[in-house]
C-alpha positions as CSV (number, residue, x, y, z in Angstrom):
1,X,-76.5,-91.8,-62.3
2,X,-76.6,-91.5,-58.5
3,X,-73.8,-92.1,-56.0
4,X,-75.2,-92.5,-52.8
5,X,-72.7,-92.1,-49.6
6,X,-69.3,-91.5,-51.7
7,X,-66.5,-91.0,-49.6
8,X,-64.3,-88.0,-51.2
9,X,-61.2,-89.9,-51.7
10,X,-63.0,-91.9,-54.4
11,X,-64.6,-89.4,-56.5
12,X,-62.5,-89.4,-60.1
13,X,-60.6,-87.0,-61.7
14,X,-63.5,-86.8,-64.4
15,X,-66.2,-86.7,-62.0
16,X,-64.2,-83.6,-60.0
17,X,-63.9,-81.7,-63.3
18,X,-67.8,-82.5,-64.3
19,X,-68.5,-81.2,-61.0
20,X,-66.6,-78.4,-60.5
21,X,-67.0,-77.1,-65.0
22,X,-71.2,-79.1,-65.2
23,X,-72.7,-78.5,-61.8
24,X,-76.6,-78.2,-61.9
25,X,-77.6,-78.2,-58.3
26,X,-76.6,-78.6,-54.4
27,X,-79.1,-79.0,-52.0
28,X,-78.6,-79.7,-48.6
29,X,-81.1,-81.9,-46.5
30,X,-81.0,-82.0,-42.4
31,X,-82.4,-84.8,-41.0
32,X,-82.4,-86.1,-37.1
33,X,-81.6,-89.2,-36.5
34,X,-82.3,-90.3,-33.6
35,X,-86.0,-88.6,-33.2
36,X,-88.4,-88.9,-35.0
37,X,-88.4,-85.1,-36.3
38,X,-89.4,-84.0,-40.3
39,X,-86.2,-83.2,-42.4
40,X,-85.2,-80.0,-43.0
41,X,-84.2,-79.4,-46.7
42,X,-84.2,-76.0,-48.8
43,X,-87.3,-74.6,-48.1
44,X,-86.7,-73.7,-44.3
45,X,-82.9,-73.4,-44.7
46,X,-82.1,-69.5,-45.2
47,X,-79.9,-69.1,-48.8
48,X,-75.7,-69.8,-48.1
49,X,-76.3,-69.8,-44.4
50,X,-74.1,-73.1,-44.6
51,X,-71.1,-73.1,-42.6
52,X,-68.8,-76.2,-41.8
53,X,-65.4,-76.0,-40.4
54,X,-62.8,-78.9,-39.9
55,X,-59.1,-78.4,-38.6
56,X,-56.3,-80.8,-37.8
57,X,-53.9,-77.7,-36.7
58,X,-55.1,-74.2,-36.1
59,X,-52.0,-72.7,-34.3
60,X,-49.7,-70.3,-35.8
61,X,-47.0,-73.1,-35.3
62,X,-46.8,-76.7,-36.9
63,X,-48.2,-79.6,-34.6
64,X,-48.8,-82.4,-34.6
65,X,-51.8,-84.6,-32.6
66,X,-55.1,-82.1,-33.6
67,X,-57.8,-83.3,-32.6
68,X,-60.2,-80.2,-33.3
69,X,-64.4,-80.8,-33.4
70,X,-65.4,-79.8,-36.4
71,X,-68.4,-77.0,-36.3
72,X,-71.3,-76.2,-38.1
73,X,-73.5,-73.8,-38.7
74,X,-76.9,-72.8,-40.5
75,X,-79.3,-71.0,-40.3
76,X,-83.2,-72.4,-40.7
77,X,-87.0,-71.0,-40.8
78,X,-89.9,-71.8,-39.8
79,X,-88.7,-75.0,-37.4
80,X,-90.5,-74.9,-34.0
81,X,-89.3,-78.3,-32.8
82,X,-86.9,-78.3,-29.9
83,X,-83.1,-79.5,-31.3
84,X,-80.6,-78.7,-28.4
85,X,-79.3,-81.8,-28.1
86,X,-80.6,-83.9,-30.9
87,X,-78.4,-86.1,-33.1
88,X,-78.0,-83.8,-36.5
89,X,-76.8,-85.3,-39.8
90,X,-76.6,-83.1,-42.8
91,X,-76.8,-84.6,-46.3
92,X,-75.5,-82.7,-50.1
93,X,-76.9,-83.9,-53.0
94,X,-74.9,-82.4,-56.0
95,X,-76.1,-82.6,-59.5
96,X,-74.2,-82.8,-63.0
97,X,-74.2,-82.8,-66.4
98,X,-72.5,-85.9,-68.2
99,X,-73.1,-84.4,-71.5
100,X,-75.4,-84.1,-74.1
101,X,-77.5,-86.7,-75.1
102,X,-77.6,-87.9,-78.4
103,X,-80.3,-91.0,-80.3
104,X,-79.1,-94.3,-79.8
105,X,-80.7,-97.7,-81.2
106,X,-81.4,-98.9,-77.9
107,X,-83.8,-95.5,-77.2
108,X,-87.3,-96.4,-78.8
109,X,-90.0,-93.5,-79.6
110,X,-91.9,-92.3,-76.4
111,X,-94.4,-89.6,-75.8
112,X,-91.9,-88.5,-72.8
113,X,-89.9,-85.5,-72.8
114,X,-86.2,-85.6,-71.7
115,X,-84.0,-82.9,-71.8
116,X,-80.5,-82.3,-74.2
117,X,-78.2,-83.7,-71.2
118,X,-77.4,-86.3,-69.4
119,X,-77.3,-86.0,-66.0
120,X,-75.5,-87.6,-62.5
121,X,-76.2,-86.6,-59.0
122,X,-73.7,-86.8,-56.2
123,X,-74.7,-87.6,-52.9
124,X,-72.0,-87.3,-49.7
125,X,-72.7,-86.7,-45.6
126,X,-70.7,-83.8,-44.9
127,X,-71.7,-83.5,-41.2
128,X,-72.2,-85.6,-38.3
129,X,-72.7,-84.4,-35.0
130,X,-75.1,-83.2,-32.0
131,X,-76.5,-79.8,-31.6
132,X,-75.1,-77.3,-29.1
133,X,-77.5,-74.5,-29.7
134,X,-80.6,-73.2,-31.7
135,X,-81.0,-69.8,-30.5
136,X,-84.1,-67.5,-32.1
137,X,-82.2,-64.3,-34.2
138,X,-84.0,-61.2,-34.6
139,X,-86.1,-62.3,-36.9
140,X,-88.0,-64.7,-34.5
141,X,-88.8,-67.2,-37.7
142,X,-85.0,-68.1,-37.7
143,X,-82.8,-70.1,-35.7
144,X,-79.3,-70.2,-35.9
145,X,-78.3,-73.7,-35.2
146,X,-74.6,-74.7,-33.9
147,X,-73.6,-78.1,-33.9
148,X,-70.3,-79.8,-32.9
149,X,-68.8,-83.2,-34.0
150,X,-67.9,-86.1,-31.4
151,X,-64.5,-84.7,-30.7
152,X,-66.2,-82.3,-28.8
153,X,-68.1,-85.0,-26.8
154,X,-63.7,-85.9,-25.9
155,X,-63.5,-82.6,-24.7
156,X,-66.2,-82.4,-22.3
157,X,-64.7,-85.7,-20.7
158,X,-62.3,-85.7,-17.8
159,X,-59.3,-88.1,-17.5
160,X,-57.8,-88.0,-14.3
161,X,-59.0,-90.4,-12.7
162,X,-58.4,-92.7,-15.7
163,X,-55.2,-92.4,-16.0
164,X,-54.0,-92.4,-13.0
165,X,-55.7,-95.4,-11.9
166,X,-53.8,-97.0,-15.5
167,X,-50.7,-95.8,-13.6
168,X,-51.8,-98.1,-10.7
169,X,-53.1,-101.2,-12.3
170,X,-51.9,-101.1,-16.2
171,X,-48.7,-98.8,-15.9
172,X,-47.2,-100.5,-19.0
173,X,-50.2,-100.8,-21.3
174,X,-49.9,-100.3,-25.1
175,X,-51.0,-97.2,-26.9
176,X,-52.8,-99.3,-29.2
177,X,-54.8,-100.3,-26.2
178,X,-55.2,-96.8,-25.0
179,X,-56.5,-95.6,-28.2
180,X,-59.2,-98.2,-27.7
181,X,-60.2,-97.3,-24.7
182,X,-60.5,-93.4,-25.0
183,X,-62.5,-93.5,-28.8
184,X,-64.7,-96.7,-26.9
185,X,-65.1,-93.5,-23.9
186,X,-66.3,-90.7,-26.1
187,X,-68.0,-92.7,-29.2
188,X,-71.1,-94.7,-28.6
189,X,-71.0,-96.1,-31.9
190,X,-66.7,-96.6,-31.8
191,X,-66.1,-97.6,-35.5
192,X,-63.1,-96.3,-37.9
193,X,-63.8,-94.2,-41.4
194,X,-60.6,-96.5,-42.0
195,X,-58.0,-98.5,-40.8
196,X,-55.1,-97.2,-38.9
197,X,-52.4,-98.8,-37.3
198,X,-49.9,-96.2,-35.8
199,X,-46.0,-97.1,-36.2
200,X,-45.7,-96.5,-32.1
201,X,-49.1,-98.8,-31.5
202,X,-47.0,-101.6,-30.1
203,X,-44.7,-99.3,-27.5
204,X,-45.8,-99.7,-23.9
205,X,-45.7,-96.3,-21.6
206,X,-44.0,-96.8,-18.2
207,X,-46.4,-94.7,-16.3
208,X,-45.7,-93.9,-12.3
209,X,-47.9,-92.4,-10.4
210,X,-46.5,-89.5,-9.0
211,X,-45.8,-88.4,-12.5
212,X,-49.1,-88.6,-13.4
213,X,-50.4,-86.9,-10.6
214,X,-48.1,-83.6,-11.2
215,X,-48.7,-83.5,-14.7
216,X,-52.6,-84.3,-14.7
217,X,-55.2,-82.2,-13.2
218,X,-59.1,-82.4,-13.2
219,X,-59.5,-80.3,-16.3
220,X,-57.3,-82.8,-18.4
221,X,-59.5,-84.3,-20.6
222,X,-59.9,-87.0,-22.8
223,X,-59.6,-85.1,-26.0
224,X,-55.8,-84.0,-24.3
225,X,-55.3,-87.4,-23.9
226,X,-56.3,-88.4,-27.6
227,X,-54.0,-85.8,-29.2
228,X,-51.4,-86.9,-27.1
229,X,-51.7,-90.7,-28.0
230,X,-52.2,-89.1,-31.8
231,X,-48.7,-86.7,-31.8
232,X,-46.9,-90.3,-30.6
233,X,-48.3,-91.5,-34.2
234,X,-47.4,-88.4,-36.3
235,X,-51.1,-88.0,-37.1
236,X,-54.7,-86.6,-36.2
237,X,-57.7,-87.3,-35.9
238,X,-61.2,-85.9,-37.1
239,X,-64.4,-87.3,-37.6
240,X,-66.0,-88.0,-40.7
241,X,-69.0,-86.7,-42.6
242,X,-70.9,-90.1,-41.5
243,X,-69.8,-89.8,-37.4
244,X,-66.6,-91.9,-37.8
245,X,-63.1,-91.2,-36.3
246,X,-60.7,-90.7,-38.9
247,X,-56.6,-90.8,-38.0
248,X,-54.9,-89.1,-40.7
249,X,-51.0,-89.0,-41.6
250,X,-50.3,-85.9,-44.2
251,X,-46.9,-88.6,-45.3
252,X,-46.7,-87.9,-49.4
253,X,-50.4,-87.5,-49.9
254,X,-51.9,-87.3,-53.5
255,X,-51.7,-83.3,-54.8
256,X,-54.3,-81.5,-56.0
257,X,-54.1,-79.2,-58.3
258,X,-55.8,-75.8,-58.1
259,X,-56.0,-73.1,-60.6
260,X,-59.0,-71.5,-60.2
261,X,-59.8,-69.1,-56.9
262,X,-60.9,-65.9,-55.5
263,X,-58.5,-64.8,-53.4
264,X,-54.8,-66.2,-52.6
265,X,-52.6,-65.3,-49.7
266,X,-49.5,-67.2,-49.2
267,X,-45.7,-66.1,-47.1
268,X,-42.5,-65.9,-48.2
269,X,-41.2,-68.9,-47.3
270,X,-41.5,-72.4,-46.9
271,X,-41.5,-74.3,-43.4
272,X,-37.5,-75.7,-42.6
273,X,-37.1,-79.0,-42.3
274,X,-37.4,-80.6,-38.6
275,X,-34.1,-82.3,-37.5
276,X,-34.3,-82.7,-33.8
277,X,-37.2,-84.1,-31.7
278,X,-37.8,-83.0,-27.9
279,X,-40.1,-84.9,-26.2
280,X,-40.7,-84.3,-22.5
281,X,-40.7,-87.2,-20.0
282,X,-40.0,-87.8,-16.3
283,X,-42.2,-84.5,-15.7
284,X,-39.3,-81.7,-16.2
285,X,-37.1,-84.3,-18.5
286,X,-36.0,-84.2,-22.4
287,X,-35.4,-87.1,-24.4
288,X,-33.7,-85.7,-27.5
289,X,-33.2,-87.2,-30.9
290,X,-31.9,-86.1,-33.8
291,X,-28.6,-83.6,-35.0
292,X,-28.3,-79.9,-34.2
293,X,-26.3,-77.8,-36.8
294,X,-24.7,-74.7,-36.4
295,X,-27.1,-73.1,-39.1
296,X,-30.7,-71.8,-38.4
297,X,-32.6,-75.2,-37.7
298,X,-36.0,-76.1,-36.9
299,X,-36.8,-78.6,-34.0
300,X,-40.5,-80.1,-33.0
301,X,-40.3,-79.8,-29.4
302,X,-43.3,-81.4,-27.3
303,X,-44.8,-81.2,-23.9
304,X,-46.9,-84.4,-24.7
305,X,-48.7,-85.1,-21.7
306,X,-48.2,-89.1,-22.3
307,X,-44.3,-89.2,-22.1
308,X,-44.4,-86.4,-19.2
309,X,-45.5,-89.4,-17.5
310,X,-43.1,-91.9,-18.1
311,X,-39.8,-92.7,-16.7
312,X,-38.5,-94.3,-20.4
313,X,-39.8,-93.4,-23.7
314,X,-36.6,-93.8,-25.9
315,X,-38.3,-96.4,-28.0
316,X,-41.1,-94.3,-28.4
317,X,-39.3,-91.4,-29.5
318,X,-36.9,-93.1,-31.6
319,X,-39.5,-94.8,-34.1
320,X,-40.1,-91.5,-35.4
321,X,-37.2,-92.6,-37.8
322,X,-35.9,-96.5,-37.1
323,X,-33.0,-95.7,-39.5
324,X,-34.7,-98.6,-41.8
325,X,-36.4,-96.1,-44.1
326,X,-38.9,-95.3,-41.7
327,X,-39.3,-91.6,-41.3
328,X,-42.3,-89.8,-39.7
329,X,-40.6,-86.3,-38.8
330,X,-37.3,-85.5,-40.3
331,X,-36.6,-83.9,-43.2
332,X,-38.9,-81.5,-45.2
333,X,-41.2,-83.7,-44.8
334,X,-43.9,-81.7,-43.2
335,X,-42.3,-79.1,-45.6
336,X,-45.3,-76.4,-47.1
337,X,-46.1,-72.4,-47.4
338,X,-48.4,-71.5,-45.5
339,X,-51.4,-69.8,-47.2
340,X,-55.1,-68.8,-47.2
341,X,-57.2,-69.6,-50.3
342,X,-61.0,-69.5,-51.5
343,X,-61.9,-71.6,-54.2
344,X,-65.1,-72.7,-55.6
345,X,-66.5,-76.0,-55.2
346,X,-63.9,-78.0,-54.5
347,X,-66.1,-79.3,-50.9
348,X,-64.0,-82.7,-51.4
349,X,-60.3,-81.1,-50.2
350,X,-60.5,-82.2,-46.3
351,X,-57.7,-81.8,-43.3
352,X,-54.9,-83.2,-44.4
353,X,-55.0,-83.5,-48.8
354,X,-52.1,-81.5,-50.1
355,X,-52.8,-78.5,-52.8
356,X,-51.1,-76.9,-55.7
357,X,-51.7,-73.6,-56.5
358,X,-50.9,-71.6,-59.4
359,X,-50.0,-68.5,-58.4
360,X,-49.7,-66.6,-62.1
361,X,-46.3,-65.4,-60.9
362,X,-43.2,-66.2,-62.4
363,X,-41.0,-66.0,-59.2
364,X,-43.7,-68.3,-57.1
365,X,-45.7,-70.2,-59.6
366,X,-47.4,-72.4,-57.3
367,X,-47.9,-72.5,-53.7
368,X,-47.4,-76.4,-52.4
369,X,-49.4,-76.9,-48.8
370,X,-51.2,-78.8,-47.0
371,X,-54.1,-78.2,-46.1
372,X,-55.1,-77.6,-41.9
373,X,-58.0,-76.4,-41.6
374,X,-61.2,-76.4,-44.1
375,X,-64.6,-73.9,-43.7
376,X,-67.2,-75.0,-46.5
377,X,-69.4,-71.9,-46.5
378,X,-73.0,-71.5,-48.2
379,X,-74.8,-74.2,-51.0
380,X,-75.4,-72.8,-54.6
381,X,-72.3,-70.3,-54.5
382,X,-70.2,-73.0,-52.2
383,X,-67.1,-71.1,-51.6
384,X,-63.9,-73.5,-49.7
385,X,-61.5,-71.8,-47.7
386,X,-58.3,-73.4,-47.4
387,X,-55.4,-72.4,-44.3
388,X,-52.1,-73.8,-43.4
389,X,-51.0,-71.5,-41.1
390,X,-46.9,-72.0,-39.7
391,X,-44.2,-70.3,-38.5
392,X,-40.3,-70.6,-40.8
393,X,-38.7,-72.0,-37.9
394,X,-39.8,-74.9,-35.1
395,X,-38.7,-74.3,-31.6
396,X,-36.9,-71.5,-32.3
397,X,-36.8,-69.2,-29.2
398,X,-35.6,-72.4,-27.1
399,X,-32.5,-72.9,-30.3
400,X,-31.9,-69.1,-29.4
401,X,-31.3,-69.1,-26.0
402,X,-29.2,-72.5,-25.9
403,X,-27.0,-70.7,-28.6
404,X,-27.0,-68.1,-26.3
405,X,-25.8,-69.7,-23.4
């Protein structure tokens, strides 16, 4: 059995344990391609040099909007060909065993040998990307390669002149349209890992000029603008392992459970639940929605350099919850403990899949996170490390010093 190209959301439960309790074999195979350049597979690649990290949010407070490249790293041998700059895929093929195989009427005598199991190989892109650098280590034979996904392409793209000739012509376009525009600006190939249709999409911006012009600079870039446009969704964005821009909403996603590791840290406490919204608009401007409580709170407050430019963004602000049973922010919804974990094998958890721990403790017998940020290290000996980092309270040194005053 051979799954070619599985996306990790549709691997089974049984084909997650057959992995994780059967596995056989990984290997990993780098291929170019755009050049016409000889693969690299296990041979020239130095033993669990592998590493490939993914984040959605990699502050020490909750926020909404990442937009992170993704880097990898490995380390090959014997590889004289030139790569700065070259298109770099990288491939896993993971073998199984299905079980042992036993006669069956339909097997007829051969002089063929086969061996006691049966077996299923897994294959899955796990990177997609362009190489920053392939510098020569001490060893002269070996080149450390760094590569970057096409986020990073966003990030090396200025926006001022963009947007502040949208304030001119297209002052109330749509950030459906927007989105468009900036993945069409940074992704040759502009094609979704799947569809996403974001609940402010429809809102149009009421851009002026003069806004955009104090809150814009020449090092805005388009990656700033992305996350922007992606924190007025309640999402992120990363890029697949086949080089295509995935949004992502963490709203009530499947849990996984996990009960095997080698090493668990986790806080205290749990993230409060957010109930008030500050979003900045009119440059120096808040528009506030929500409740404030005499109790310790938590509020999201934003700086989103999208609304800093716009004279009205009540509608925009207000569909985080539409009072229909539409909530993208309030509540414990974004409610986790934040933790760092290595397990084994599990190289299908991405940014954004929610985990369950067991702890072995009777006072915290499971830690319930999401996960933010993803680092697949090595091949054979995969080990996954897992982070949600975030602070107990949202905003709270602004919730101080009103109180205060």
């Amino acid at each position: 059995m051979s799954i070619k190209g599985e996306r990790y959301d549709n691997l089974t439960d049984e084909v997650k344990k057959q992995l994780l309790n059967d596995s056989l074999q990984r290997e990993i195979i780098i291929s170019f391609p755009d050049d016409d350049i000889p693969d690299i597979t296990g041979e020239n690649i130095i033993s669990e040099s592998l590493e490939l990290t993914q984040a959605i949010s990699d502050g020490k407070e909750f926020k909404l909007g990442g937009c992170i490249a993704g880097q990898l790293t490995v380390r090959v041998i014997n590889v004289d060909t030139e790569l700065n700059g070259k298109r770099i895929k990288v491939m896993m093929k993971q073998s199984y065993s299905k079980g042992l195989l036993f006669p069956s009427y339909s097997v007829l005598p051969s002089a063929d040998l086969y061996c006691g199991y049966q077996s299923g190989v897994i294959e899955v892109s796990l990177f997609c990307g362009t190489v920053n650098s392939s510098s020569r280590q001490k060893n002269r034979a070996v080149k450390e390669i760094i590569a970057y996904d096409d986020l990073y392409l966003a990030s090396q793209k200025y926006a001022y002149n963009y947007f502040t000739s949208l304030a001119i012509y297209s002052p109330k376009i749509s950030l459906y349209d927007l989105r468009v525009y900036l993945c069409g600006n940074f992704l040759s190939n502009y094609d979704y890992e799947n569809e996403f249709t974001g609940f402010n999409d429809s809102n149009k911006l009421s851009l002026k000029l003069d806004l955009v012009k104090s809150v814009f600079n020449d090092k805005t870039t388009i990656a700033d603008l992305l996350s922007a446009y992606c924190e007025l969704n309640a999402c992120f964005a990363i890029m697949s392992g086949e080089g295509k821009i995935k949004f992502i909403q963490i709203l009530n996603p499947k849990t996984e459970v996990v009960d095997n590791y080698s090493n668990l840290d986790f806080e205290e406490y749990t993230t409060r639940s957010i109930n008030l919204v500050k979003f900045k608009y009119n440059k120096d401007s808040y528009f506030s929605y929500g409740h404030t409580e005499e109790e310790k709170q938590s509020w999201y407050i934003s700086d989103n350099i999208i609304t800093a430019c716009c004279t009205d963004i009540a509608g925009i602000v207000t569909s985080f919850n539409d009072n229909k049973g539409n909530n993208y922010i309030f509540y414990n919804l974004y409610a986790y403990r934040p933790f760092k974990a290595d397990v084994y094998g599990r190289w299908w958890l991405e940014c954004g899949d929610k985990v369950s721990i067991k702890t072995g403790f009777t006072d915290t017998e499971t830690v319930d996170s999401f996960i933010l940020e993803r680092t697949l290290k090595g091949t054979n000996g995969m080990r996954v490390r897992l982070t949600a980092e975030g602070t107990e309270y949202l905003g709270k040194d602004e919730i101080n010093e009103l109180q205060q005053n």
